[in-house]
C-alpha positions in Angstrom: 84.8 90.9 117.5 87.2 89.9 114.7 90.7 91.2 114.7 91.7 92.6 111.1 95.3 93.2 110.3 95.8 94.6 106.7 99.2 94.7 104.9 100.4 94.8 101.6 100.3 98.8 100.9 103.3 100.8 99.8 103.8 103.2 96.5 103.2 102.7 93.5 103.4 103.8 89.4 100.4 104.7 87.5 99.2 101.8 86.2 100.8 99.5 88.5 99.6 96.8 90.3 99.5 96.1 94.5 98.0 92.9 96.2 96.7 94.3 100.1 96.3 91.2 102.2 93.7 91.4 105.1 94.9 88.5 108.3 92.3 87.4 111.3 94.5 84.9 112.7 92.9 82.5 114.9 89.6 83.5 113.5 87.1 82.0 111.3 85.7 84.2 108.8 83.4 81.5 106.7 80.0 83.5 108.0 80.9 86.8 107.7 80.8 89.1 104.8 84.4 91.1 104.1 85.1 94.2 102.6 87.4 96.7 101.6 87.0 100.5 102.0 89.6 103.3 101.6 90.2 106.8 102.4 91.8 109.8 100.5 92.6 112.9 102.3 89.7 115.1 102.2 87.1 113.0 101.3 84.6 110.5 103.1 85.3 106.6 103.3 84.0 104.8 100.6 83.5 101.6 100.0 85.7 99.6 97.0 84.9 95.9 97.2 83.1 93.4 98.9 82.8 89.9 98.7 80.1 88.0 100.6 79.7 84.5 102.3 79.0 82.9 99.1 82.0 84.5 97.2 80.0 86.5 95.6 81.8 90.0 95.2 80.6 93.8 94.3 82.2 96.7 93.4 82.1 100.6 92.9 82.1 102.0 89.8 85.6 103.5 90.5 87.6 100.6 90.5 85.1 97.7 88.6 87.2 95.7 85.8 90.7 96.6 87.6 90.1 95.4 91.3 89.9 92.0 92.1 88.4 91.1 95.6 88.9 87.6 96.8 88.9 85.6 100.2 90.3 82.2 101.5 88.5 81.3 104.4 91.1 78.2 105.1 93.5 81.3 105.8 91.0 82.9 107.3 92.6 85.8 105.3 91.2 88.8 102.9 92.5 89.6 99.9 92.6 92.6 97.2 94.1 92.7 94.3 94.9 96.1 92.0 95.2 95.8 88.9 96.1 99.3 86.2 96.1 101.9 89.5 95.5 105.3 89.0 96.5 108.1 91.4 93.0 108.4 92.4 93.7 105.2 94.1 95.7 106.8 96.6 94.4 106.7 100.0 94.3 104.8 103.3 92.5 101.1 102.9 90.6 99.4 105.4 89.5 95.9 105.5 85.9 95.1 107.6 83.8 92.3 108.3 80.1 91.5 109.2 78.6 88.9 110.7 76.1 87.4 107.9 74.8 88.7 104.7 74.2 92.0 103.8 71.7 92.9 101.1 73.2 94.6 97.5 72.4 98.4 98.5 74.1 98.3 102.0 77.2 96.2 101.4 79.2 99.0 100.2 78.1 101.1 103.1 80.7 101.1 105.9 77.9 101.4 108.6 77.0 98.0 107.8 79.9 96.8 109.5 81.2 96.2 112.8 85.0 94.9 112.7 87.5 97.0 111.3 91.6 96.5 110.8 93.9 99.6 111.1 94.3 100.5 107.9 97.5 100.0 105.2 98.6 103.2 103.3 98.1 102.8 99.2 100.0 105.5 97.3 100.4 106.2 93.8 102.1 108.6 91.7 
């Protein structure tokens, strides 16, 4: 299994910006597609961005044209950048990892993977 240590969360303004930073030290992420999912209080885990082994990234409709997902497998590190937040942002974000490729409908869907970090807390107000 792949260790995931996100960082990077804090507070921010409305339309603010926050870069989360996902680290697998001493792993090598190259064949496995990454992901980011968060969690607001109340509701289910959803899934915000994912990027696959081929760079190729997808997004939910919530945060497509503000978020930026993008990975550099030399740093073997994860990376998510967000851009005009709202305070529908707000919520605990995950970072995840599968081994492989993962076809368009399930790579949003958290099931899909197997490797998760502990979260970092987003907030904004």
């Amino acid at each position: 299994h792949v260790q995931l240590v996100e960082s990077g969360g804090g507070s921010v303004e409305t339309g603010g910006s926050l870069t989360l930073s996902c680290a697998a030290p001493g792993y090598v992420l190259s064949p496995y597609s990454l992901a980011w999912f968060r969690q607001s209080p109340g509701k289910e885990r959803e899934g915000v961005a994912t990027i696959d082994i081929d760079e190729a990234p997808a997004y939910s409709d919530s945060v497509k044209g503000r978020f930026t997902i993008s990975r550099d497998n030399a740093r073997s590190t994860l990376f998510l950048q967000m851009n005009s937040v709202k305070p529908e942002d707000t919520g605990m974000y995950y970072c995840a990892a599968r081994w492989g490729y993962l076809s368009d409908t399930d790579r949003l869907l958290d099931s899909w993977y197997d490797d998760w970090g502990q979260g970092t807390q987003v907030t904004v107000s």
